[in-house]
MOPAC internal coordinates of N, CA, C and O (Angstrom, degrees):
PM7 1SCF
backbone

  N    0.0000 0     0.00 0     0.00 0    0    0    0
  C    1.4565 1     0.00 0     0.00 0    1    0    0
  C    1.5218 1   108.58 1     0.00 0    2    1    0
  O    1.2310 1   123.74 1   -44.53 1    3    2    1
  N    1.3096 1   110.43 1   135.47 1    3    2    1
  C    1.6034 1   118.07 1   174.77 1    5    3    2
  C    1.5510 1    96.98 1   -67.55 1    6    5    3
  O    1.2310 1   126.23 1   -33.53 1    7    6    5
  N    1.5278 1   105.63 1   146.47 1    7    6    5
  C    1.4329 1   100.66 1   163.19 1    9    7    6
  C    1.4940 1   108.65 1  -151.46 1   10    9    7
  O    1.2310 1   121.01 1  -171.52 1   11   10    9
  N    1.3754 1   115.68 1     8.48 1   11   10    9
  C    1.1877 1   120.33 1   172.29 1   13   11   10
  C    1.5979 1   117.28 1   -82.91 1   14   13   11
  O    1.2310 1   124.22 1   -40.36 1   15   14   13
  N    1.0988 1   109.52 1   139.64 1   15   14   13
  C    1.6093 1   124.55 1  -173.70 1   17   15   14
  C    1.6654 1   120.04 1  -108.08 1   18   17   15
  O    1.2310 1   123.44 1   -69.21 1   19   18   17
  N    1.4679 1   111.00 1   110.79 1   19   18   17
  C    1.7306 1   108.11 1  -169.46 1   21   19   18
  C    1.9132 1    84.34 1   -43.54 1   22   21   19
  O    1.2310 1   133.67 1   -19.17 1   23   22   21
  N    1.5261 1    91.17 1   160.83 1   23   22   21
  C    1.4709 1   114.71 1  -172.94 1   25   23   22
  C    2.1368 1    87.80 1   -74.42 1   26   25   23
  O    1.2310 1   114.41 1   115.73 1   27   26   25
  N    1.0652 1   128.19 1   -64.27 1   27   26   25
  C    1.7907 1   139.86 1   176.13 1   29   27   26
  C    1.6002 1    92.97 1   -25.25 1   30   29   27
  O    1.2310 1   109.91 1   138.28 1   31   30   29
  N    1.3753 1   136.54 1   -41.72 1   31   30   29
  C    1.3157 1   137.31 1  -170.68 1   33   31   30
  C    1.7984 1   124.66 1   -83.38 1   34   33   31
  O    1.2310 1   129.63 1   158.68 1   35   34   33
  N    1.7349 1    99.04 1   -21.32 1   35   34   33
  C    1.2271 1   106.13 1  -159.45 1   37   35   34
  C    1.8004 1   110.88 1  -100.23 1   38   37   35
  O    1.2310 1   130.28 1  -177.75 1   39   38   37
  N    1.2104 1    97.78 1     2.25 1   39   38   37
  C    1.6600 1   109.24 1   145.77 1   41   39   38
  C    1.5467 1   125.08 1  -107.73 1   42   41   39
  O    1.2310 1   127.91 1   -46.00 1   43   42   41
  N    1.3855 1   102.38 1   134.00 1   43   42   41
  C    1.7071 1    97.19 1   175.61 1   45   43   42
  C    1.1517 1   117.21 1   -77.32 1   46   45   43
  O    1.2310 1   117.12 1   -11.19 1   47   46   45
  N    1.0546 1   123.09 1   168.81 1   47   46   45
  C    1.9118 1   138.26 1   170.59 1   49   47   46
  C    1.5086 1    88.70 1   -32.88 1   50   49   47
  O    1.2310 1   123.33 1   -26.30 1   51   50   49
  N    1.3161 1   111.22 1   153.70 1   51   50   49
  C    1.5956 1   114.58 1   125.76 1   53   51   50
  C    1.4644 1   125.20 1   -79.23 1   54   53   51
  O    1.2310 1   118.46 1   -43.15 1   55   54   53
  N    1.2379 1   120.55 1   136.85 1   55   54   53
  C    1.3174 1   130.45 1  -179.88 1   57   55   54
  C    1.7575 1   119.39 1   -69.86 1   58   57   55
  O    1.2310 1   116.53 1  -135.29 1   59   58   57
  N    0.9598 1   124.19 1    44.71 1   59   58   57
  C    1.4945 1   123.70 1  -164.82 1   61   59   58
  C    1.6425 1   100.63 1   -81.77 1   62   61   59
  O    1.2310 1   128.41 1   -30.67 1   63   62   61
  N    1.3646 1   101.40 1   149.33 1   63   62   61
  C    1.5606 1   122.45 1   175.10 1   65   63   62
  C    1.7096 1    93.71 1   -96.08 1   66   65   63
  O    1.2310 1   114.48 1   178.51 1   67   66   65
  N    1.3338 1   128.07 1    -1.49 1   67   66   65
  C    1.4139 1   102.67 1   172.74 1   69   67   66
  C    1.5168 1   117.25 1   -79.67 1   70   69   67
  O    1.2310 1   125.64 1   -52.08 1   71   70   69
  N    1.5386 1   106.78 1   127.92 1   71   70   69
  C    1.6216 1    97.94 1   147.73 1   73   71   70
  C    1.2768 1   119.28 1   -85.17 1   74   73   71
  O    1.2310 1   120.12 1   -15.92 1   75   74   73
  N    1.7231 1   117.38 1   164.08 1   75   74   73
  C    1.1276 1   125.08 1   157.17 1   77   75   74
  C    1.3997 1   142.21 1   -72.59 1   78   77   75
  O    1.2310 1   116.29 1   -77.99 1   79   78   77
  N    1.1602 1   124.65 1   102.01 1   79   78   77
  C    1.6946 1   123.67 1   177.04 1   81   79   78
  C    1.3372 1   127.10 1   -20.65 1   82   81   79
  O    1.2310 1   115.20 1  -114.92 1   83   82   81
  N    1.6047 1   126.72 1    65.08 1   83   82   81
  C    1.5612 1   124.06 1  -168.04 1   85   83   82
  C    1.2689 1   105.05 1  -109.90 1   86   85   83
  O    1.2310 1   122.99 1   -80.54 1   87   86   85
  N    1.3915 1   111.88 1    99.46 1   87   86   85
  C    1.4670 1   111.00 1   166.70 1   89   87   86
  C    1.2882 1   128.25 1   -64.00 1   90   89   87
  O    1.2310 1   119.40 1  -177.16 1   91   90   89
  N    1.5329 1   118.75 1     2.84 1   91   90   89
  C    1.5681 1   107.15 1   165.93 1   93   91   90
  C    1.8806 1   102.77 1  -116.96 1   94   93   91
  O    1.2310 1   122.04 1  -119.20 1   95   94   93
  N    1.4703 1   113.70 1    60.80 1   95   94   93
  C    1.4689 1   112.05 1   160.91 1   97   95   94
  C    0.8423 1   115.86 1   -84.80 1   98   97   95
  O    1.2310 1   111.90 1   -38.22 1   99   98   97
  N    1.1574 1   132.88 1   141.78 1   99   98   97
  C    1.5747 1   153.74 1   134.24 1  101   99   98
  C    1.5467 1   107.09 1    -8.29 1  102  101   99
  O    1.2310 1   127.77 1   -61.62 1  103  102  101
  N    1.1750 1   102.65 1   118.38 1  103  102  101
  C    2.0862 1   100.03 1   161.87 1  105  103  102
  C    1.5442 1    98.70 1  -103.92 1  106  105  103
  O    1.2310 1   127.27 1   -16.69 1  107  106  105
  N    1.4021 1   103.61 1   163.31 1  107  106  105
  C    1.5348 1   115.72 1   171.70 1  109  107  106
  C    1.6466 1   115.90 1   -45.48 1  110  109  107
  O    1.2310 1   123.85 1   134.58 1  111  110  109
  N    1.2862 1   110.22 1   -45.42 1  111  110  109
  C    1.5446 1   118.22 1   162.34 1  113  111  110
  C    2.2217 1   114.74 1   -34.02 1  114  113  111
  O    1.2310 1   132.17 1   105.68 1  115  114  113
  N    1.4545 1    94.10 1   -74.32 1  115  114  113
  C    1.8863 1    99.83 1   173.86 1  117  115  114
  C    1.7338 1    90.07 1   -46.51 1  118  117  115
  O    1.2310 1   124.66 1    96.87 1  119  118  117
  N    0.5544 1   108.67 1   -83.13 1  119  118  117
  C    1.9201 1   117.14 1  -159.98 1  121  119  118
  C    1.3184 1   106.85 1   -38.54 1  122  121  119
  O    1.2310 1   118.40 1   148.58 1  123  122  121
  N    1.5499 1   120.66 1   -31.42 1  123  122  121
  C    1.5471 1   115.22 1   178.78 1  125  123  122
  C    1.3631 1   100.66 1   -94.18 1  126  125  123
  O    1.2310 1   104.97 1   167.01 1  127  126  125
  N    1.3139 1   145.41 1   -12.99 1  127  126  125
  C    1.2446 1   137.15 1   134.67 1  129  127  126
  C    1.6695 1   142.17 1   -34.33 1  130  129  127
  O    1.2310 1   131.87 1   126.11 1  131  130  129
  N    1.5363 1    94.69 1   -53.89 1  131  130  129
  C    1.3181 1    95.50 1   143.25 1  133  131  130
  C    1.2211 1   148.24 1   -29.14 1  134  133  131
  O    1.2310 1   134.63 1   104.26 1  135  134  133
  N    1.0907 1    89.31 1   -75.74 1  135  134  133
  C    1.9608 1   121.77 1  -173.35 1  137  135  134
  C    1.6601 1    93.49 1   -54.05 1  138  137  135
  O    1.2310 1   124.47 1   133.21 1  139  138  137
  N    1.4015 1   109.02 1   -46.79 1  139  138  137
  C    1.6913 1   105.18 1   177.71 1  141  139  138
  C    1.5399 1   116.29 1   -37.75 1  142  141  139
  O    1.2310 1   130.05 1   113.74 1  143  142  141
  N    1.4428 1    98.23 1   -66.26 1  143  142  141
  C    1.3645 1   121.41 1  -156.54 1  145  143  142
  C    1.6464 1   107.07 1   -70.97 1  146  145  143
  O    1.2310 1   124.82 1   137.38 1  147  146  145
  N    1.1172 1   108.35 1   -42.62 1  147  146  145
  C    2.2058 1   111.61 1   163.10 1  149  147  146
  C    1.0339 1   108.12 1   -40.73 1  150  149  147
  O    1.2310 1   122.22 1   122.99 1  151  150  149
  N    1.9301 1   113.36 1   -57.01 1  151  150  149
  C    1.2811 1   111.13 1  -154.45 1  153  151  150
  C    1.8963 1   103.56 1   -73.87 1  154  153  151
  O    1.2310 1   118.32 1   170.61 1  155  154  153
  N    1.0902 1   120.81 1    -9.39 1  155  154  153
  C    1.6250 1   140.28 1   179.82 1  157  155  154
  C    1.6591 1    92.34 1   -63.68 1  158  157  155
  O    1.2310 1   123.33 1   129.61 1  159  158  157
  N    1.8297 1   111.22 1   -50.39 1  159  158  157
  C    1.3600 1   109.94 1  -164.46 1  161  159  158
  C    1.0331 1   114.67 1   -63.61 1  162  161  159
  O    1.2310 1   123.09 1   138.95 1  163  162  161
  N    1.8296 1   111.68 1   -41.05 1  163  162  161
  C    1.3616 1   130.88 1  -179.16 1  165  163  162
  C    1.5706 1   114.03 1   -41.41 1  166  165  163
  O    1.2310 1   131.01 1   114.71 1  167  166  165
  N    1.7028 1    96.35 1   -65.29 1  167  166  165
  C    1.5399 1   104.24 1  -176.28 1  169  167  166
  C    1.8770 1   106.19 1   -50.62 1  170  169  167
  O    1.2310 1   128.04 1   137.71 1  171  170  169
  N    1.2874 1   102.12 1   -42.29 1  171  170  169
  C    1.7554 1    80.15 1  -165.13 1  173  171  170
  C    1.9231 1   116.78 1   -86.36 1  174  173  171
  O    1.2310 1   128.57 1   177.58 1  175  174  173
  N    1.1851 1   101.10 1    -2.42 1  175  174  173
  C    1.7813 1   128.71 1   163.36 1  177  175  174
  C    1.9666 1    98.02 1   -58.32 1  178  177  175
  O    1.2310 1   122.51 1   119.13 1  179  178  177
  N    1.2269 1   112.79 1   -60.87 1  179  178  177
  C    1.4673 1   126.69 1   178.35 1  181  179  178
  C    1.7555 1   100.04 1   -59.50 1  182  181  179
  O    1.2310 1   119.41 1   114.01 1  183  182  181
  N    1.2892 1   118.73 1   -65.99 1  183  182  181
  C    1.6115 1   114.46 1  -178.27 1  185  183  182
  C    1.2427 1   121.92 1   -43.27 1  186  185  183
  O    1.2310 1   119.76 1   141.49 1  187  186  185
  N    1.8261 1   118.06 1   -38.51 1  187  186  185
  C    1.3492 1   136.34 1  -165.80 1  189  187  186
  C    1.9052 1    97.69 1   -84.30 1  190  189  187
  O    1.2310 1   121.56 1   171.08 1  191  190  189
  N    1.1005 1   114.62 1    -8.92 1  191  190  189
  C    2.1179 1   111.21 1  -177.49 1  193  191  190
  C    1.0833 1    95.03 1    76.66 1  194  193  191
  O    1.2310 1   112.55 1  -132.04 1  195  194  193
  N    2.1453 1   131.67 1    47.96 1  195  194  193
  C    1.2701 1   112.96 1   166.04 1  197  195  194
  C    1.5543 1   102.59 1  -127.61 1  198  197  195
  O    1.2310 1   117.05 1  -119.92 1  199  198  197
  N    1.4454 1   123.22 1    60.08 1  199  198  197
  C    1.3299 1   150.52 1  -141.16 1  201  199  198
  C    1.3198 1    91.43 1   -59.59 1  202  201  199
  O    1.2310 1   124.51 1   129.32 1  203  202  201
  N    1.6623 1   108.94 1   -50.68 1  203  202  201
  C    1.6842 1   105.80 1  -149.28 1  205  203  202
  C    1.3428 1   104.07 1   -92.19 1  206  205  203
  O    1.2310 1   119.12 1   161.01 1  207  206  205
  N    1.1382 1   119.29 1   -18.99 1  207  206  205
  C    1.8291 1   112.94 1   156.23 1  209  207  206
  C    1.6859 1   112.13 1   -72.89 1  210  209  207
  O    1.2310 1   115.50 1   152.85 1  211  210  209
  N    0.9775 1   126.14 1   -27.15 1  211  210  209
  C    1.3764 1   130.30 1   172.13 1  213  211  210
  C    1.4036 1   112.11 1   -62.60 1  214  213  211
  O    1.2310 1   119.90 1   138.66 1  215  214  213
  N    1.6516 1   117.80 1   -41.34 1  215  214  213
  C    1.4001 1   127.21 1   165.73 1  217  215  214
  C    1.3551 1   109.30 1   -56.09 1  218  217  215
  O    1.2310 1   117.64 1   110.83 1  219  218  217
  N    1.1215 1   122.10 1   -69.17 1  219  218  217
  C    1.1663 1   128.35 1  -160.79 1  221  219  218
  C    1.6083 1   115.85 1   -63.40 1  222  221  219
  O    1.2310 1   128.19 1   152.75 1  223  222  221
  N    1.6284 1   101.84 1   -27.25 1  223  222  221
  C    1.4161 1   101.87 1   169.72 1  225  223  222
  C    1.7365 1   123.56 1   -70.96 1  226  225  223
  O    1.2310 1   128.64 1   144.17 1  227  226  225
  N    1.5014 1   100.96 1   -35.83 1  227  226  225
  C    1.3428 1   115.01 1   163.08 1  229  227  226
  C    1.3757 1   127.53 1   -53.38 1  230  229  227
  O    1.2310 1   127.65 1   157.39 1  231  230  229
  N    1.3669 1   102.89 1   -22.61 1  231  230  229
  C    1.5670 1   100.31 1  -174.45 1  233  231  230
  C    1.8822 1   104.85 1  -110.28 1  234  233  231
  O    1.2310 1   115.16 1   169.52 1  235  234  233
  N    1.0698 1   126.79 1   -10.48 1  235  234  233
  C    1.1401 1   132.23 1   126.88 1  237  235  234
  C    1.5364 1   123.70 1   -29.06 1  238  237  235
  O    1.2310 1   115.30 1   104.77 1  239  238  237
  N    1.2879 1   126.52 1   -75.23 1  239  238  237
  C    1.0677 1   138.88 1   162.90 1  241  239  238
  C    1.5748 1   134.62 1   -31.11 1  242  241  239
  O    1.2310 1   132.74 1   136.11 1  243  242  241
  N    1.3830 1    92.99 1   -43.89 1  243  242  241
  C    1.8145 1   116.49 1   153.32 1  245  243  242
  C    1.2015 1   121.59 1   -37.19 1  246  245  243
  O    1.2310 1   127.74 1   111.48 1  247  246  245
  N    1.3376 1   102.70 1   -68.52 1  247  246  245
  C    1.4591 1   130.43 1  -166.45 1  249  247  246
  C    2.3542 1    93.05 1   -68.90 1  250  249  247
  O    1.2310 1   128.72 1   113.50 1  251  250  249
  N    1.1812 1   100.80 1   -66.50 1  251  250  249
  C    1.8016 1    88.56 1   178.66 1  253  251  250
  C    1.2178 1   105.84 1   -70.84 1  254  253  251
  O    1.2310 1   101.29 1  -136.69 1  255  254  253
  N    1.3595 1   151.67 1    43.31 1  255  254  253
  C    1.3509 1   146.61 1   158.85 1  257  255  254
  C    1.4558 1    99.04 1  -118.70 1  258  257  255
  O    1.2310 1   116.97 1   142.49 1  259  258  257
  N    1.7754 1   123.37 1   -37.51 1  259  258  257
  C    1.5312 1   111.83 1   174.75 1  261  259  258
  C    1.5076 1    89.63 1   -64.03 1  262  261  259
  O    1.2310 1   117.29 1   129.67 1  263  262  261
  N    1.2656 1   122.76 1   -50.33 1  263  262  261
  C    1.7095 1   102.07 1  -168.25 1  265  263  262
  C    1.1911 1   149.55 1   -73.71 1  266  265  263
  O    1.2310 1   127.53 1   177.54 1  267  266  265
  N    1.4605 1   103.11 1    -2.46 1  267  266  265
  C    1.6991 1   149.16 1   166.43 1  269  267  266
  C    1.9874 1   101.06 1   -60.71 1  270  269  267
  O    1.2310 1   130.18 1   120.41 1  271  270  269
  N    1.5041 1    97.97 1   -59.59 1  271  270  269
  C    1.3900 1   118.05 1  -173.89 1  273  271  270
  C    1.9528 1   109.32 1   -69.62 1  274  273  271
  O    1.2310 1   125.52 1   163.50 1  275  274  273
  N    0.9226 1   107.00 1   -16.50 1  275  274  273
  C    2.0889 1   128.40 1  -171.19 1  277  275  274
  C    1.6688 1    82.89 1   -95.92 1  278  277  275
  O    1.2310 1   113.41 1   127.49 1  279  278  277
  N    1.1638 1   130.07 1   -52.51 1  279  278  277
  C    1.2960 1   119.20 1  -176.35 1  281  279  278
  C    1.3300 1   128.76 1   -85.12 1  282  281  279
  O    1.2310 1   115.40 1   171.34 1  283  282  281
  N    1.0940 1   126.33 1    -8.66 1  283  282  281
  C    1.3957 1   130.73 1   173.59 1  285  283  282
  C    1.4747 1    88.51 1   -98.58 1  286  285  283
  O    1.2310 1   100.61 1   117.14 1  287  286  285
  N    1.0778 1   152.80 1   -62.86 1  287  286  285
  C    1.3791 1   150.57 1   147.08 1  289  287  286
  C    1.2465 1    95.49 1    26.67 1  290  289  287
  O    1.2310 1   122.79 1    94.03 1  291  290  289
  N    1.6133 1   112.26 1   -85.97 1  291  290  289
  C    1.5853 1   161.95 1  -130.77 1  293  291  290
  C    1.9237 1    83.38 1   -75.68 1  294  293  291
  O    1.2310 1   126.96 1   125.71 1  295  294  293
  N    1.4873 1   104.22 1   -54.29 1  295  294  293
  C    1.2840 1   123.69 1  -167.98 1  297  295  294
  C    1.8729 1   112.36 1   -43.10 1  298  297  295
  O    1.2310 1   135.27 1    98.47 1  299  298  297
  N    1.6546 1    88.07 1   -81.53 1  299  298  297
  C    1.4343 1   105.37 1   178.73 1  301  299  298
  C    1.7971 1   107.40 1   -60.28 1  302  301  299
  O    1.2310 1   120.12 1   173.58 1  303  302  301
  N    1.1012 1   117.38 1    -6.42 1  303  302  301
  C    1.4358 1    95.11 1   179.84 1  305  303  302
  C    1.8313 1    99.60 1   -88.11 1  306  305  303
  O    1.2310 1   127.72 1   128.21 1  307  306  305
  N    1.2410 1   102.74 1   -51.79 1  307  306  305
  C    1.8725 1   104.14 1   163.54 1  309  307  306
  C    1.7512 1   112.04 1   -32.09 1  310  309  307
  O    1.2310 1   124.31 1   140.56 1  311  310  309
  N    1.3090 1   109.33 1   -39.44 1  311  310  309
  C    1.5210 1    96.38 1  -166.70 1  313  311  310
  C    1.9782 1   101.11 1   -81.62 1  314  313  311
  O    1.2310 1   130.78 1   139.20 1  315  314  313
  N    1.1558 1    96.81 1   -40.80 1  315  314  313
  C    1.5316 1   101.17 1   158.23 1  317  315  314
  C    1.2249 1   119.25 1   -20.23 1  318  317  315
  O    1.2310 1   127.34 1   106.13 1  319  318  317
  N    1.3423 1   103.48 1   -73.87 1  319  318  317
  C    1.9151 1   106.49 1  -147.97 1  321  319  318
  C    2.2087 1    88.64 1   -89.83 1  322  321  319
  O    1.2310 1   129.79 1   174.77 1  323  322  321
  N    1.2743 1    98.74 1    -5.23 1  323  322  321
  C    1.7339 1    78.63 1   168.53 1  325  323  322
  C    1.3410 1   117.19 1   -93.92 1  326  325  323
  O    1.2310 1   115.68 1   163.09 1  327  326  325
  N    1.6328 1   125.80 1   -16.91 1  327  326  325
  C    0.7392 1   131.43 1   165.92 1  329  327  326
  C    1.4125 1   134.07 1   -74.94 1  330  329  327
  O    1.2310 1   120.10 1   180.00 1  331  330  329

């Protein structure tokens, strides 16, 4: 059994609460744009008889819409506590 660990692995992350200052992030707005326009791909993936990429894109989609919903969450509670 291997049990040696590259030396890059054998420290963990630091845990920091900082984010980074990126003035070109995504707001919930870009991201729900997105999600529109996939789910556009999805539907015509389904029209064309390519179901199970259409599934799979859909369920993709799932998954960034709970996280769409975690961020506006995330959002209004920020506008909260500045207000």
């Amino acid at each position: 059994m291997y049990s040696h660990r590259p030396q890059s692995l054998s420290k963990p992350f630091p845990m920091t609460k900082k984010h980074p200052a990126d003035t070109n992030a995504a707001t919930a707005a870009d991201i729900e744009r997105s999600i529109q326009a996939l789910n556009k791909m999805a539907e015509r993936l389904w029209g064309d008889g390519r179901e199970v990429e259409a599934k799979a894109l859909l369920d993709a989609l799932d998954g960034l819409n709970r996280a769409l919903d975690r961020i506006r969450i995330g959002e209004s509670r920020r506008l909260k506590t500045l207000h």
